[in-house]
N, C-alpha and C positions, 0 to 999 in steps of 0.2 A: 568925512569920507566914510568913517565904519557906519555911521547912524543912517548915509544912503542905502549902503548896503544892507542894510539890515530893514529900511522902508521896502525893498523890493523883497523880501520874501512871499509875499503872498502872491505876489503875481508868479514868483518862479514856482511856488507850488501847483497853481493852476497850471502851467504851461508844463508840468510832469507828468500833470492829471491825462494832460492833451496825445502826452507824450504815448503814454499808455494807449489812448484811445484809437490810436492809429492802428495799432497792434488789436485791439479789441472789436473795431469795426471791421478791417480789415479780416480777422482771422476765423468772426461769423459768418463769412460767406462759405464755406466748407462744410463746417455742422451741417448749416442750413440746406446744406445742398441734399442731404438724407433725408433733410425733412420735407421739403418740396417733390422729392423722389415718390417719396410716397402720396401724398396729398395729392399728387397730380397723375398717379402711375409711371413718371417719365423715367427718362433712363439715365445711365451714368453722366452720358453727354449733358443732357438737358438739366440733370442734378448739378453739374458745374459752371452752368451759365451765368449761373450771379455772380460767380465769384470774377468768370469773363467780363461780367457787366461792371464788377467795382474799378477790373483792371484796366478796363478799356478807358476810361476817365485819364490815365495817365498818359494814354498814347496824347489825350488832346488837349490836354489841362498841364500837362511837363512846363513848356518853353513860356506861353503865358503866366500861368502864377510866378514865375520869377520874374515875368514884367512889371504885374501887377506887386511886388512886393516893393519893386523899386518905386512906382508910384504912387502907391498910398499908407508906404509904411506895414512897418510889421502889425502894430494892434490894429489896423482898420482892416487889415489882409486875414489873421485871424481871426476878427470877431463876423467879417465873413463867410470864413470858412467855416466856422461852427454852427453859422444861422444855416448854411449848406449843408451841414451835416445833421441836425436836426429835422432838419426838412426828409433829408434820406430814410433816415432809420423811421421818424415818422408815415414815411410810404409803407416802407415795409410792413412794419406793424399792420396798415390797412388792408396792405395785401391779403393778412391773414382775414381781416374781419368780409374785404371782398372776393374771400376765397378766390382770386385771382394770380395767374402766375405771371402776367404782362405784367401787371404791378407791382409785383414783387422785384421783376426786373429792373424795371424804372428806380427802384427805391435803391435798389443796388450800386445803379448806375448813378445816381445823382451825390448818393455818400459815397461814392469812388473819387468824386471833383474835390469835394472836403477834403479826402486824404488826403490825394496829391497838393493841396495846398497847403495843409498843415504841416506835411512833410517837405516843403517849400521853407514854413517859417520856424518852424520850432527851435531847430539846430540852431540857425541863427541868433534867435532872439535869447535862448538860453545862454549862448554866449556872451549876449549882450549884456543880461541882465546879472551875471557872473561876473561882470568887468572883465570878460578877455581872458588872455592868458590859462594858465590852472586850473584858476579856480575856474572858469568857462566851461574848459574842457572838462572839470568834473561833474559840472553839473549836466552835461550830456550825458555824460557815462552814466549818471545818475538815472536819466532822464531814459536811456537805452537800457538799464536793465529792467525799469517798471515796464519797457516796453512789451520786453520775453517775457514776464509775471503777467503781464494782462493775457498776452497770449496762449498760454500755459493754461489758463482760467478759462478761456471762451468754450474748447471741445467741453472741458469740465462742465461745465454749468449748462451746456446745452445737453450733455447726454446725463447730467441728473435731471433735469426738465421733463427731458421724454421718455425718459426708461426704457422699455421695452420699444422698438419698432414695428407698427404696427398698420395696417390698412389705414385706421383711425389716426394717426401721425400727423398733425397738422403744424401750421404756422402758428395757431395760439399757442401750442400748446409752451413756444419761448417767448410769449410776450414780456415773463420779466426781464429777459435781457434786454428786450427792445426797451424797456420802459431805465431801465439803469442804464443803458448808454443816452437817450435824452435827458435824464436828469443831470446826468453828469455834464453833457452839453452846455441846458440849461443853467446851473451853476457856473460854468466856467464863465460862460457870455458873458452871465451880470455883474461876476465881481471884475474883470478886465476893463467893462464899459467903464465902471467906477475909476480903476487904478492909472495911474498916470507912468508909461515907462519909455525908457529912452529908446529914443529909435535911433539907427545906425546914421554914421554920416557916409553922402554921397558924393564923391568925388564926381567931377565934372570936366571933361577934356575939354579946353578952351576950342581944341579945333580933330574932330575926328578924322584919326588917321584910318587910310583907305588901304586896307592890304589884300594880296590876293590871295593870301592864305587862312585856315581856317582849323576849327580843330579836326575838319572833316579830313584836313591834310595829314593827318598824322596816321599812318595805318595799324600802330598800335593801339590809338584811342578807336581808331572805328572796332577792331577785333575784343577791345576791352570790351566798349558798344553791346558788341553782339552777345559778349562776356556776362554783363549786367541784364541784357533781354534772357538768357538764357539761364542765369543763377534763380533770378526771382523766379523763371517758371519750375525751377528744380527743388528750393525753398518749398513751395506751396505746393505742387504737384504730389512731393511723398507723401507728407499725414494726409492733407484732403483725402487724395482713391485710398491710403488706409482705413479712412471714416468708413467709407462705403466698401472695403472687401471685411471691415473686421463687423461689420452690421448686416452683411449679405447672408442668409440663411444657407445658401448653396458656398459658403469660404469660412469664414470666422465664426457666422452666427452669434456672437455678442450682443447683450442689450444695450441699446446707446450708452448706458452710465458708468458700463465695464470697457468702452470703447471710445467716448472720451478721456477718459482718465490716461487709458494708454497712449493717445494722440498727444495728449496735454503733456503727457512723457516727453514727445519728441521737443517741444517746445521750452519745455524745463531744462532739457541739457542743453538744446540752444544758448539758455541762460547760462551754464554752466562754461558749456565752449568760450564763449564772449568775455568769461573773469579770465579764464586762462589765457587764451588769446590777448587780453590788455597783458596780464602780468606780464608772457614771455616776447610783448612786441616790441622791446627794445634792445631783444638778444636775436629775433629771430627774423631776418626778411621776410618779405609781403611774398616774394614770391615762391621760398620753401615752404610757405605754410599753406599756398595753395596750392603747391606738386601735392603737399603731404594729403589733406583734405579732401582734395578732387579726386587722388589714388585710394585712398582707403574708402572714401563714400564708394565710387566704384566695384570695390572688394564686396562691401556689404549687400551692395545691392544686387550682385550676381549671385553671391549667398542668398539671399531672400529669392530671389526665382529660383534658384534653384532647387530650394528646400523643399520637402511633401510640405502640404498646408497640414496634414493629418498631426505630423511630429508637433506637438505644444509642451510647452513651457507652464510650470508653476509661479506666478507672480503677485504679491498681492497689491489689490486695486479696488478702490471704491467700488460696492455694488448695490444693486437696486431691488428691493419685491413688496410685494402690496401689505405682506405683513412686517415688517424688522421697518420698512423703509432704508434708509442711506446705509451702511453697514461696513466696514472694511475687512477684504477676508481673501480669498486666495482666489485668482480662476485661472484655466485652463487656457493658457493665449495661443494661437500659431508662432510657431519660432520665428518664421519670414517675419511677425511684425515686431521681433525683438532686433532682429538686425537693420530694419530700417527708419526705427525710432531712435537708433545709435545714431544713424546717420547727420543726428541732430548737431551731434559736435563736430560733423566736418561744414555744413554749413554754415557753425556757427559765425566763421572767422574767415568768409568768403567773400560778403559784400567791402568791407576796406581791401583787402587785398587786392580784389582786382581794380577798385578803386585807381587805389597806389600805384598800380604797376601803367594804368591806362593813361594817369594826367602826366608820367615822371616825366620831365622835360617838356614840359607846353608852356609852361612863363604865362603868358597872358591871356593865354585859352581857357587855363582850367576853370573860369566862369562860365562861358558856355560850355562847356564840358560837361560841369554841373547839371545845367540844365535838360540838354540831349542824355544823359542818363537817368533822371528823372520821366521823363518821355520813357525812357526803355524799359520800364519796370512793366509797363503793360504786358512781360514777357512771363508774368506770374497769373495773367492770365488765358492766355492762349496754349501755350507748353501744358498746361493740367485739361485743358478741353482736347488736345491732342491725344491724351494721354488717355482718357475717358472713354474718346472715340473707340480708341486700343481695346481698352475691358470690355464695351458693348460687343464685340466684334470678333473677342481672342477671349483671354482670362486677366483678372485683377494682376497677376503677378505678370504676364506676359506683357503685361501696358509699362511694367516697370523701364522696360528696355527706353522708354524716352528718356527718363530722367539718366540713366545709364547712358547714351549718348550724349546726354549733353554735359554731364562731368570727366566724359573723355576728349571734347570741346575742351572747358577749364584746363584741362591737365596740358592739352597741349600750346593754349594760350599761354601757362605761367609755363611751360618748357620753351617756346617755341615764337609764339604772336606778340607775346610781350615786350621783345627786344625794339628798343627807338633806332629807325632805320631811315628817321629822317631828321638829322642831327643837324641839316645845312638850313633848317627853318629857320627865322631870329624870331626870337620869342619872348624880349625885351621890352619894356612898355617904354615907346619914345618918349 
């Protein structure tokens, strides 16, 4: 028994690698989107389209990749998801060389079907390949905090890339990212194709029963729903337009590599929220910790509008010039993006909660439950193009008021929406 477990390490390391890259692909559409800004003259909107395009993938790729995982297995559902993702970012890339921005879209759009698939298998299979139980669920946890570290690293490494923003700004100028999330790809593929891992077993109802109820009946899972459409667009919507107000020459003025760094901030305490959030989640309800989370994000982010952008903050942060190169030293930040890189730890510990509070009492639902929330995450990319629309039209800090409304939504989900008010369901598997 120990010698199997110990043959599955290598594939559990790949599937951490994967783990990461969700986070990794996922979190360069936002960078990217300053960089396309420029290269193309567009505008905030049209700067956040990619990120529309990776999310859009989810609204239609949700309910399927959990079909597809039931029938061909977690490694043949991964490996292609990867050949999917590889093909993405390899668009992208080209993007750059067909100075094209349709292209870049497509590239966006196509490694968006990758995510949503591998964030279909991953959770899964890491369990599996952990035998269940603990150890399983450690190596999720494991597997979720490379997640926040890759994330953390994407603004990083794009605004050392580009330095300064410039007219000249282009998509080469990240080819090495484009080129280390394909290799990483590519590695995963081959050693999976090679390893042999157990795939889940599937129960089979000798005779499907026919109910007229669904999780759609639950109106706390449809408000959770709306809960999960609404968190992802709040998740990605703050750093993204941070990218773009602390790079805007008329707001922050920052060079990308002093303005990733501070992005990659918000991402780091992410990481930090999510230890503490595990520690105190066996003292502390799902749903006090999203009163507490969605009230204080709240706080923060009426702090940040309201703040002068003039008023800055001493912080020190990687910076960039053509003589020192990479350098670490002190700059000049707007306060507004101190208060909303904090924000990082109320989000951190948002996704299980509302999680928790949306499937309590479904008994046999919470599989498609599963699913139809996966579908909902496309709400991280429409919520941030909303938001965008906002800044072209008003100011960066004025566009905040979206994500502002929708964790006064959260607050009053986990006060309010969250209660089961349809307790006469049976939810029993016959």
């Amino acid at each position: 028994m120990t010698q199997d477990k110990k043959s599955y390490a290598l594939p559990i390391f790949m599937m951490i690698l994967l783990f990461g890259m969700i986070s990794f692909v996922t979190n360069l559409a936002a960078p990217m989107g300053v960089v396309v800004k420029e290269q193309f003259q567009a505008s905030n909107f049209l700067g956040m389209l990619g990120n529309f395009a990776n999310f859009l993938a989810y609204a239609i790729m949700g309910i399927p990749a959990g079909k597809l995982l039931e029938k061909i297995g977690y490694k043949k559902t991964a490996l292609l998801a990867i050949l999917i993702g590889f093909v993405g970012v390899g668009i992208q890339f080209l993007s750059g060389v067909a100075a094209s921005f349709l292209v870049y879209l497509l590239g966006a759009f196509v490694a968006g079907f990758s995510m949503c698939m591998l964030n279909t298998v991953v959770n899964p299979m890491l369990n599996t390949l952990g035998g269940g139980g603990k150890k399983g669920n450690q190596l999720i946890q494991v597997g979720g905090s490379f997640n926040s570290l890759m994330g953390t690293m994407v603004p990083m490494l794009v605004g050392a890339l580009v330095g300064e923003v410039t007219k000249t700004t282009a998509i080469k100028d990240v080819n090495p990212v484009m080129f280390i999330a394909m290799g990483i790809f590519a590695l995963v593929g081959f050693v999976l194709f090679f390893v042999d891992i157990p795939e889940p077993h599937v129960i089979k109802q000798k005779v499907k029963e026919f109910s007229k109820y669904s999780a759609w009946s639950f109106r706390h899972f449809v408000l959770g729903a709306v809960g999960i459409f609404v968190y992802v667009g709040v998740e990605i919507g703050i750093p993204g337009t941070l990218f773009f107000f602390l790079t805007d020459p008329s707001a922050g003025g920052l060079i990308a590599t002093t303005a990733g760094f501070v992005v990659g901030t918000y991402w780091f305490l992410m990481l930090v929220g999510r230890f503490v959030g595990a520690s105190i989640g066996g003292k502390v309800s799902s749903k006090t910790m999203l009163i507490v989370a969605s009230g204080v994000g709240m706080i923060l982010i009426v702090m940040a509008i309201i703040s002068p952008i003039t008023t800055t903050v001493l912080i020190p942060v990687i910076q960039s010039n053509p003589v020192e190169g990479l350098s670490i030293g002190n700059a000049n930040v707007p306060i507004n993006a101190v208060y909303l890189i904090l924000c990082g730890l109320c989000t951190s510990v948002m996704w299980g909660g509302i999680f928790n509070l949306a499937v309590e009492g479904m008994g046999k639902y919470v599989a498609s439950a599963s699913g139809i929330f996966m579908t909902m995450v496309v709400g991280g990319g429409i919520l941030p193009l909303i938001q965008n629309a906002v800044a072209d039209n008003a100011t960066y800090m004025v566009s905040y008021w979206v994500p502002f409304l929708g964790l006064a939504y959260l607050l009053y989900y986990a006060l309010i929406g969250s209660k089961n008010v349809n307790t006469d369901i049976p939810v029993d598997v016959v």
